[in-house]
C-alpha positions as CSV (number, residue, x, y, z in Angstrom):
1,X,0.0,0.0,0.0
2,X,2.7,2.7,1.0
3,X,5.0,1.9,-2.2
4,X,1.2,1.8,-4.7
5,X,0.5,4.6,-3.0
6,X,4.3,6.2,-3.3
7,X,4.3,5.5,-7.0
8,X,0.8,6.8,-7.8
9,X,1.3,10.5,-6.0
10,X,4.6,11.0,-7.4
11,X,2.8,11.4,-10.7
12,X,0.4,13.9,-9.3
13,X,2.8,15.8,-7.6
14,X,4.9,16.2,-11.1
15,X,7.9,14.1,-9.7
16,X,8.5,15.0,-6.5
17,X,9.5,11.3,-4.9
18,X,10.1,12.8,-1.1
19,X,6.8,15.1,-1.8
20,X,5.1,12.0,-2.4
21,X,5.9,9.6,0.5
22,X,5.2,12.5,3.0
23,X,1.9,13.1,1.5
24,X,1.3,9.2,2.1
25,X,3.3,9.0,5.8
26,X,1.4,11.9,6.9
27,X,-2.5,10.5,5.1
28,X,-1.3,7.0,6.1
29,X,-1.1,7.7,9.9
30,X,-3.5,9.8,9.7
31,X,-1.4,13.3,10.9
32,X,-2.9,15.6,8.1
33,X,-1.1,18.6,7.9
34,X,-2.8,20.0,5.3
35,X,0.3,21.6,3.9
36,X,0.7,19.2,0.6
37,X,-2.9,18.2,-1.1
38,X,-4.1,16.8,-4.3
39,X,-5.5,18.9,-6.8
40,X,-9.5,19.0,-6.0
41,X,-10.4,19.4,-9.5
42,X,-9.1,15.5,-10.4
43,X,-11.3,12.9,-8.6
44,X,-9.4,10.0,-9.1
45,X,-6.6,12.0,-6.9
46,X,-8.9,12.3,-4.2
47,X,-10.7,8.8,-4.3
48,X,-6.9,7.7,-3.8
49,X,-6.7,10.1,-1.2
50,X,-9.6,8.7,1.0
51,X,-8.5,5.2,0.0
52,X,-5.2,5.6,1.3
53,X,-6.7,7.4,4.7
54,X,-9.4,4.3,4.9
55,X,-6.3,1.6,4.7
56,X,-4.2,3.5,7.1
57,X,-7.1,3.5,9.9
58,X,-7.6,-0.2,9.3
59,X,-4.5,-0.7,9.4
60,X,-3.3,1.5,12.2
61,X,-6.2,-0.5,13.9
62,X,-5.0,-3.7,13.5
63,X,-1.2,-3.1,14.3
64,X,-2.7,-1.5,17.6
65,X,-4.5,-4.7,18.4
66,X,-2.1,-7.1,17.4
67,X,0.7,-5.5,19.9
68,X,-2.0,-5.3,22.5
69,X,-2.1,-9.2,22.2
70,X,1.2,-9.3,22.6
71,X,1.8,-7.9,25.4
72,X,-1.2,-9.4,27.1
73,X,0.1,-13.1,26.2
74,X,3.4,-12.3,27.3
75,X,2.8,-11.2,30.7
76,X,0.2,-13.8,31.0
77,X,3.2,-16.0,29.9
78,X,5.1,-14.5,32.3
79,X,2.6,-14.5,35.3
80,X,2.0,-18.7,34.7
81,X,5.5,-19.3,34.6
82,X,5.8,-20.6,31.4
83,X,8.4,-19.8,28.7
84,X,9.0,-21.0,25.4
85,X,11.3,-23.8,25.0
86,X,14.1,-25.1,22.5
87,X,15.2,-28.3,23.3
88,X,15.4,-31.0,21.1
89,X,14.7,-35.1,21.6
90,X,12.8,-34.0,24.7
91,X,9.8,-35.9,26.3
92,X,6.9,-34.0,27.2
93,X,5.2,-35.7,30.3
94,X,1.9,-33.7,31.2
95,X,0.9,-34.2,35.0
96,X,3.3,-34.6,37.8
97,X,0.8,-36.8,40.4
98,X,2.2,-39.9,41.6
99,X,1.6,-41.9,38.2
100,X,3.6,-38.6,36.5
101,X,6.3,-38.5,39.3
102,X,6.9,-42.2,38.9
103,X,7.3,-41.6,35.3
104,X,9.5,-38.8,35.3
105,X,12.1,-40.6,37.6
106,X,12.2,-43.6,35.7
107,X,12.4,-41.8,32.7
108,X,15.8,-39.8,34.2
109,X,17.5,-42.9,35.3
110,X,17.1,-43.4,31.6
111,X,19.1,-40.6,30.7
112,X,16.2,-38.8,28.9
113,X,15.6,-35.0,28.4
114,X,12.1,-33.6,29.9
115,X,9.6,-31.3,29.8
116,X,6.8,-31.3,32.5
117,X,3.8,-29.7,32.3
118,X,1.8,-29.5,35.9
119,X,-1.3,-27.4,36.4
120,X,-0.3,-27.3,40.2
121,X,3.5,-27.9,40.9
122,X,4.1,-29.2,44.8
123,X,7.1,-27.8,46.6
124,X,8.6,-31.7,45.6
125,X,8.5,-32.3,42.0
126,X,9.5,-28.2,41.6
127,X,13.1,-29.0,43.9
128,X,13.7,-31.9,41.9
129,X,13.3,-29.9,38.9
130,X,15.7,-27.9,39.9
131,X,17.8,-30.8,41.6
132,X,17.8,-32.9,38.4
133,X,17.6,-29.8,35.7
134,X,14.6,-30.5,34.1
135,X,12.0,-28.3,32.3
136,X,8.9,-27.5,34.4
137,X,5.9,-25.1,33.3
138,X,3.3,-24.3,35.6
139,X,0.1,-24.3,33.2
140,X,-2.5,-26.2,31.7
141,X,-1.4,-28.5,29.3
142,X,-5.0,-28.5,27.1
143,X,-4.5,-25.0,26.3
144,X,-2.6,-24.6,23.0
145,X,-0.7,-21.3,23.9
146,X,0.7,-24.1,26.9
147,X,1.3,-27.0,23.9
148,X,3.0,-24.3,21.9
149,X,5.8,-23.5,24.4
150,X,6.8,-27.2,24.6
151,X,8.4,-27.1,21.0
152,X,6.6,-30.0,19.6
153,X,7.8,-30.1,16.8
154,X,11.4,-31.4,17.8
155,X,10.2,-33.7,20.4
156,X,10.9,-37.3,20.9
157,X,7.4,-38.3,22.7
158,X,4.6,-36.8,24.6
159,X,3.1,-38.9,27.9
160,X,-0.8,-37.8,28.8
161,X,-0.7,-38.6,32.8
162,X,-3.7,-36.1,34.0
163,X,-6.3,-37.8,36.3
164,X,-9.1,-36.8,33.6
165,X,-9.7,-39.4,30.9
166,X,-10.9,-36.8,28.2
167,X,-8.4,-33.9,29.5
168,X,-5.5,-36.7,28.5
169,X,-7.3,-37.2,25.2
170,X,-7.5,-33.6,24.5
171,X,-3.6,-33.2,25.0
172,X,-2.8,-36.1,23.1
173,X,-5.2,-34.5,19.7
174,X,-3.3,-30.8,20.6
175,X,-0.4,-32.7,20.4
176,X,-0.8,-34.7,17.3
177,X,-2.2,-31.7,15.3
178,X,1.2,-30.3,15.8
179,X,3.6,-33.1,15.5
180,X,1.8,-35.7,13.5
181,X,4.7,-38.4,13.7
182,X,5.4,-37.9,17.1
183,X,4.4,-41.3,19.9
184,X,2.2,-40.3,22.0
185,X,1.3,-42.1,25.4
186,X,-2.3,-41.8,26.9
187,X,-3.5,-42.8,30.5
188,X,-7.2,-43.7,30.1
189,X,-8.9,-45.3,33.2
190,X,-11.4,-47.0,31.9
191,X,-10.0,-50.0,29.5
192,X,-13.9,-49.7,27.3
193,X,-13.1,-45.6,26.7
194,X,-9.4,-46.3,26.1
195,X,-10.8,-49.0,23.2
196,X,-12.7,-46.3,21.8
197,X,-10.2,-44.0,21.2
198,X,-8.2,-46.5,19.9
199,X,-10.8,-47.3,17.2
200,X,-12.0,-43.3,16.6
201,X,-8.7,-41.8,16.7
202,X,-6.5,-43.8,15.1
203,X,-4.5,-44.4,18.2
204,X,-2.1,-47.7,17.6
205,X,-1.8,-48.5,21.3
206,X,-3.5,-48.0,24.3
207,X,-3.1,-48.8,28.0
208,X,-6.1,-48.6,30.6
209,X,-4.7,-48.3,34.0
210,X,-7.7,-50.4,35.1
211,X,-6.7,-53.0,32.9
212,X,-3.0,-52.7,33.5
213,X,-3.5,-53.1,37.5
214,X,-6.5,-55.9,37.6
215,X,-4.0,-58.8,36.4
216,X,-1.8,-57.7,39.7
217,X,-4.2,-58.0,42.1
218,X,-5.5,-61.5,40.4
219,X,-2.1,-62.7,40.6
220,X,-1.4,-61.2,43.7
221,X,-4.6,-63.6,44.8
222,X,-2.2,-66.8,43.4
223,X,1.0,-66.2,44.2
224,X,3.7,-63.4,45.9
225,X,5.5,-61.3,43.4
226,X,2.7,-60.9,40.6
227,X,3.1,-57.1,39.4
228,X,0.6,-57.2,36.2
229,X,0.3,-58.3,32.8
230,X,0.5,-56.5,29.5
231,X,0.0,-57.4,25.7
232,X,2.2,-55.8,23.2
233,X,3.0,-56.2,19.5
234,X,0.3,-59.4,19.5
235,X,1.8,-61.4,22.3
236,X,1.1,-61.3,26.2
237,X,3.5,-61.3,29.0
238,X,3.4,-61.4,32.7
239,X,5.4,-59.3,34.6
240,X,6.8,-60.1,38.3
241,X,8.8,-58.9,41.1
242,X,11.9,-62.2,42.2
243,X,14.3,-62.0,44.9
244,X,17.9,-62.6,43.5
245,X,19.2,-66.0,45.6
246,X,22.2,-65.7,47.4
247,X,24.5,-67.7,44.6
248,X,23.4,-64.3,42.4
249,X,21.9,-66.7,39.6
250,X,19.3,-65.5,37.3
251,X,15.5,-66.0,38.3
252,X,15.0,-68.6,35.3
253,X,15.4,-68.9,32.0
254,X,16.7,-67.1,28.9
255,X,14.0,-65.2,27.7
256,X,13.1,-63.9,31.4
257,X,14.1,-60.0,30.4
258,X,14.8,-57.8,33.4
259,X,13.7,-54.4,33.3
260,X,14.7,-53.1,36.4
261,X,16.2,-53.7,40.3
262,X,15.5,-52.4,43.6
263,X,18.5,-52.2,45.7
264,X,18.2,-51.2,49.5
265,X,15.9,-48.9,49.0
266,X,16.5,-47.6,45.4
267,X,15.5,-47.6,41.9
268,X,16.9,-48.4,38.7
269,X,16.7,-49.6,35.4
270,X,18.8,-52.6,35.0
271,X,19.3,-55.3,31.4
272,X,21.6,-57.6,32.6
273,X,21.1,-59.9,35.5
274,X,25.2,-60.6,35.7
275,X,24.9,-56.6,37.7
276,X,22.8,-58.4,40.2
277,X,23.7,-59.3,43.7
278,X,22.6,-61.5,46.5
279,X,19.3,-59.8,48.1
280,X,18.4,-57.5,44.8
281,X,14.8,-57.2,44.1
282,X,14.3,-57.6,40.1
283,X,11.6,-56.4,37.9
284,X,11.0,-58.9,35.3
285,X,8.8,-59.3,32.3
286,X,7.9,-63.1,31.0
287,X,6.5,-64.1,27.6
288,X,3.8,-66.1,28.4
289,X,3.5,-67.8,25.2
290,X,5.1,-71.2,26.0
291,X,2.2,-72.0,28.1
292,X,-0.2,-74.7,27.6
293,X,-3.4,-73.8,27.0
294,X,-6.2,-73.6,30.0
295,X,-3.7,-72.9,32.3
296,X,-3.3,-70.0,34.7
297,X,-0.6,-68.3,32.6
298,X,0.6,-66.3,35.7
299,X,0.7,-69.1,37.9
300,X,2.4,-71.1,35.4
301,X,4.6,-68.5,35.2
302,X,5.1,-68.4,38.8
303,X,6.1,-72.0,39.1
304,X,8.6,-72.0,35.7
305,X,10.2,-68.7,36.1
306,X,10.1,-67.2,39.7
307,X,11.6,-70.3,41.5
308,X,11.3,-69.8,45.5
309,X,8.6,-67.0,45.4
């Protein structure tokens, strides 16, 4: 508009370039001097005129608006403790509770960068933010101007951990609208809702934490040690808790896998059960395939692969 308009009153002011972009400066922001007008015999010169005085209110308008936005986001930015971020490879975990605390320390031990999003921060999960250097906004992680901080885009994963079903599902569809590609990890209570999301939204895998902790207290009922059961990738497996005997051998067979190991009082991610010692609590997963059919498959797993439990 300034250059069209620039170009036009140069002709009617018979070549005068710095003539013409006052006349528009002065029209455009709507200063009128008065000192340097178009001839008000020729129409077209004035129809120009008001055109140029109609953009330049709009316009003035919106630029007014638009900065008042601004300013109003970044100080509410400001006030909610957020900040944009620019990590890279990061995982976003969204609720802190004691699902999302437990989550956010095993994912540490695992070397991993974060990015939590709590609503609420208590005093504890804000010092071990700071302890372990972490990223921690205080907001709402529904809310896209919250989403939008996280820097989507270049992240590795996103983990839904509110205690509201549909406020998890929400995050998760903000999320994937951003960062189609990227895995994202829903907890959904109820194991017929997390189905249905499944099914409606395209969702490869889902986990009900219903579903996830019913098997533990059934094998729990059968026999010490039982901590759940899980299928993945179309096969089931059992997963259970096994004291390490005092010779330090393996609880069973080779394809027991050991995910983790509780050792006087702490927690870690373990692989290999040669870093194992005498008295160790291990976290185990057991395909359950190898089973006979009809059987209990977590007792039978019980009796084959956590010997003395």
């Amino acid at each position: 508009m300034f250059l069209l308009g620039t170009w036009y009153f140069h002709t009617v002011f018979k070549g005068g370039w710095l003539d013409a972009v006052y006349f528009v400066v002065a029209t455009v922001t709507t200063t009128g001097y008065g000192d340097l007008t178009p001839d008000r015999s020729h129409p077209v010169d004035i129809v120009a005129a008001m055109l140029l005085m109609l953009a330049g209110t709009i316009i003035t308008g919106l630029f007014i608006a638009f900065g008042a936005s601004l300013l109003t986001r970044v100080h509410w930015v400001r006030m909610q403790g957020l900040r944009p971020l620019h990590r890279r490879g990061h995982i976003v975990v969204c609720g802190a509770g004691s699902i999302g605390g437990e989550v956010i320390d095993l994912l540490l031990a695992l070397g991993k960068h974060l990015v939590v999003v709590e609503i609420s921060p208590d005093a504890a999960i804000v010092e071990k933010a700071r302890e372990q250097r972490f990223d921690l906004l205080t907001g709402d992680a529904s809310r896209d101007a919250t989403l939008d901080l996280c820097n989507l885009n270049a992240a590795h994963g996103l983990i839904a951990l509110t205690n509201v079903d549909t406020l998890n599902l929400e995050i998760a569809l903000g999320a994937r609208a951003r960062n189609p590609t990227m895995p994202i990890v829903l907890r959904i209570a109820e194991a017929s809702f997390a189905e249905s999301i499944a099914r409606h939204f395209e969702f490869e895998t889902t986990y009900s934490a219903a579903a996830l902790a019913a098997p533990a207290f059934v094998g729990l009922s059968r026999f010490p040690g039982s901590r759940g059961r899980v299928a993945f990738a179309g096969q089931e497996f059992a997963i259970g808790e096994v004291g390490i005997a005092e010779d330090g051998s393996p609880p069973g067979p080779r394809d027991v896998v050991l995910l983790a190991v509780s050792r006087q009082g702490d927690f870690a991610i373990a692989d290999d059960f040669a870093e194992l010692a005498p008295g160790d609590r291990a976290l185990v997963i057991v395909p359950l395939a190898p089973f006979r059919e009809g059987e209990d498959t977590l007792a039978a797993a019980a009796a084959r692969y956590l010997p003395g439990e």
